[in-house]
N, C-alpha and C positions, 0 to 999 in steps of 0.2 A: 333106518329108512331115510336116504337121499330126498328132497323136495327141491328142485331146479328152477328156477323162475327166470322163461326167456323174454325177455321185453321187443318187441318188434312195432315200426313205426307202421301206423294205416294207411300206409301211400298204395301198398299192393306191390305186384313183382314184376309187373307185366303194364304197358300203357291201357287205361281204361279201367284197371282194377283200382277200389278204393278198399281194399283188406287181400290178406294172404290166406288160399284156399287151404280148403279142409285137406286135401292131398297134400299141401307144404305143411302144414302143421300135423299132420300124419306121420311125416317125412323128418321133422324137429325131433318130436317126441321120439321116435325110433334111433335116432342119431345121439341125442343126448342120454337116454337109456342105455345106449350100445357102450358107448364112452365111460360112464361107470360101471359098467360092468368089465370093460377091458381093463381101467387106472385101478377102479377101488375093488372089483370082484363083489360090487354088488347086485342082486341080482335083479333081473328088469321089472317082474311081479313084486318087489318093494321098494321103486325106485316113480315116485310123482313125479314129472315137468307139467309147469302150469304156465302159457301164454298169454302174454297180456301184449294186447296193440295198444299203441300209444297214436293218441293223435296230431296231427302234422299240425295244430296249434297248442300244444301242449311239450314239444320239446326243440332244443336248438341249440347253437354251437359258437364259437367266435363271440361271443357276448351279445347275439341277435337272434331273435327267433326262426326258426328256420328258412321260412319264408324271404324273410329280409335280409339274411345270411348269402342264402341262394343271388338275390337278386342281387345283390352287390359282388357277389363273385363271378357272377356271370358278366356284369357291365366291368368290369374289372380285366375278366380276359379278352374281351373286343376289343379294349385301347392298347 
């Protein structure tokens, strides 16, 4: 029994959205189901994926939180 654990950030997917809809996480679960079922042959009725958002103050990259990551890369490609 496969248990997937996708991690996705709460920014949303779309401007305005602050989380990813019930349709894209519909859309996850079905895709990564699908995927072991193709690689491993197992089958989708014993195969969990569990979602978790992460919040946009809770992860980050370049040694800065995202936020500050951003803002520096951003004033970064103007000059």
């Amino acid at each position: 029994m496969p248990i997937v654990t996708v991690q996705v950030t709460r920014e949303g997917s779309a401007p305005g959205r602050n989380s990813v809809t019930a349709e894209e996480k519909a859309a996850i679960i079905k895709g990564v189901s699908e995927v072991l079922l193709d690689v491993l042959n197992k089958p989708l009725e014993s195969t969990y994926v569990v979602i978790e958002e992460v919040e946009l103050d809770n992860w980050g990259w370049g040694g800065f939180p995202t936020v500050q990551f951003r803002r520096q890369r951003a004033e970064t490609a103007r000059s």
